[in-house]
N, C-alpha and C positions, 0 to 999 in steps of 0.2 A: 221360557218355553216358546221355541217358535211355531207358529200355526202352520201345518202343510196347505198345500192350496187344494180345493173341493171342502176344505170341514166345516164352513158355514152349511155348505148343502147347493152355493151359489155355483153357477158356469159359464166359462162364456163356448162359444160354437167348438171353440178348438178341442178342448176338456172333454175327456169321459172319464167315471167314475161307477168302478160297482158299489150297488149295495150292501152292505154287512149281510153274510147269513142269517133269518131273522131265522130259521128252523133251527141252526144252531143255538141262538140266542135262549128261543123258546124251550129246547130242552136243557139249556145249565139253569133255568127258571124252576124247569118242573123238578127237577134233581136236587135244588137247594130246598123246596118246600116240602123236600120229607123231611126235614127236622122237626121235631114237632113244636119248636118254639115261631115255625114260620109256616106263614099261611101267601097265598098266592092268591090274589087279587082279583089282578086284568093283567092280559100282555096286551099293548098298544105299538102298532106297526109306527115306523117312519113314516106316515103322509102327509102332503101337503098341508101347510106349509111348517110341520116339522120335521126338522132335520134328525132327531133320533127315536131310537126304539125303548120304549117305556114298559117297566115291568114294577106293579103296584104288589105289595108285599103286608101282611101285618106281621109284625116280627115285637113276640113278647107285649103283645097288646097294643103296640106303638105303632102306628104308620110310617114304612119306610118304600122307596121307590130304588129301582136301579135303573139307568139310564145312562143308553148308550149311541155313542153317535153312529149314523146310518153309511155313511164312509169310511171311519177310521175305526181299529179296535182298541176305541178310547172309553173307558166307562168311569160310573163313579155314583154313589148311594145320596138322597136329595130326603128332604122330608117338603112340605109344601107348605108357606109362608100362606096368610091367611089373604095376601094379596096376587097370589096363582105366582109368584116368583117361587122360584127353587132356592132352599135355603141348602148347601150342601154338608156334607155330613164325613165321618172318619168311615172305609167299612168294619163295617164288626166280622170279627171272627168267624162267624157261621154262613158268609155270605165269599168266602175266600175261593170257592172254585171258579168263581166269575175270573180271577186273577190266572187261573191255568189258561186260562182262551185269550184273556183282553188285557190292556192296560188299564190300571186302576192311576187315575189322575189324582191328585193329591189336593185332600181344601184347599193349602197353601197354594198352590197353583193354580186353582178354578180363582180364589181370591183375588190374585194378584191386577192390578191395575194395567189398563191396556198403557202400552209405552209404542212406539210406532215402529221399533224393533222386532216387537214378538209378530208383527205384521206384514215383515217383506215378502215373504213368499206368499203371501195369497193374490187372487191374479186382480186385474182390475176391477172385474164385476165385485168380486168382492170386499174390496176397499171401497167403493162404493154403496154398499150395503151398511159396510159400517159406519160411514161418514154418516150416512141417512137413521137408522137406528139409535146411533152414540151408545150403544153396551159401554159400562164402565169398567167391567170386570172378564178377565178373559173365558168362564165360565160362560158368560152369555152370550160369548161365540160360538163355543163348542156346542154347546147347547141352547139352538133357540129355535123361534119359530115364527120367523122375520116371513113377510109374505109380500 
């Protein structure tokens, strides 16, 4: 999976980048928590310094989050490691309308070990970023919240 350039969140002068509709986001949010095995949380904007849109869910009594990057329509379901890292997750079934709007990224893929191929098209600022961070996992590129 090669990373487009902007999905750290980073830019340099040249670069412009929209935002993800967060109103969009927020109502396939409200639309999945009428199931009654899911309850809706918090929705949490993109802001500084993260790069995506957070939506806290209990789903069958279990704590589940969706989380989506604030440039691309990349998403993917996380539960929260008791170290604030995102442990990511498969999505469940009940959580599949998200997939009519967005891309659903795969563990397998958030897992995957940075190689410096999945990295060429990002622009300088942001190879720079990563150099300074060292994420081990392409996951915590797509998703982080580097400042």
């Amino acid at each position: 999976m090669k990373l487009p350039p902007g999905i750290t969140g980073f830019f340099d002068g040249s670069a412009s980048f929209q935002m993800m509709d967060s109103k969009k986001f927020r109502s396939i949010c409200y639309e999945v928590s009428m199931h009654p095995a899911i309850k809706l949380l918090t929705i949490q904007e993109a802001t500084y310094p993260v790069n995506y849109m957070c939506a806290k869910f209990v789903f069958y009594n279990e704590p589940i989050q969706v989380v989506m990057n604030a440039y691309y329509p990349l998403f993917t379901t996380t539960v929260i490691a008791e170290d604030g890292h995102f442990v990511f997750c498969d999505l469940p079934e009940e959580f599949r309308l998200f997939e009519q709007h967005y891309q659903c990224i795969t563990v397998e893929d958030l897992e995957r070990m940075i190689e410096e191929h999945y990295l060429e098209q990002l622009s300088e600022v942001e190879r720079e970023q990563v150099a300074f961070w060292k994420p081990e996992r392409l996951g915590e590129v797509i998703f982080n919240a580097w400042d």
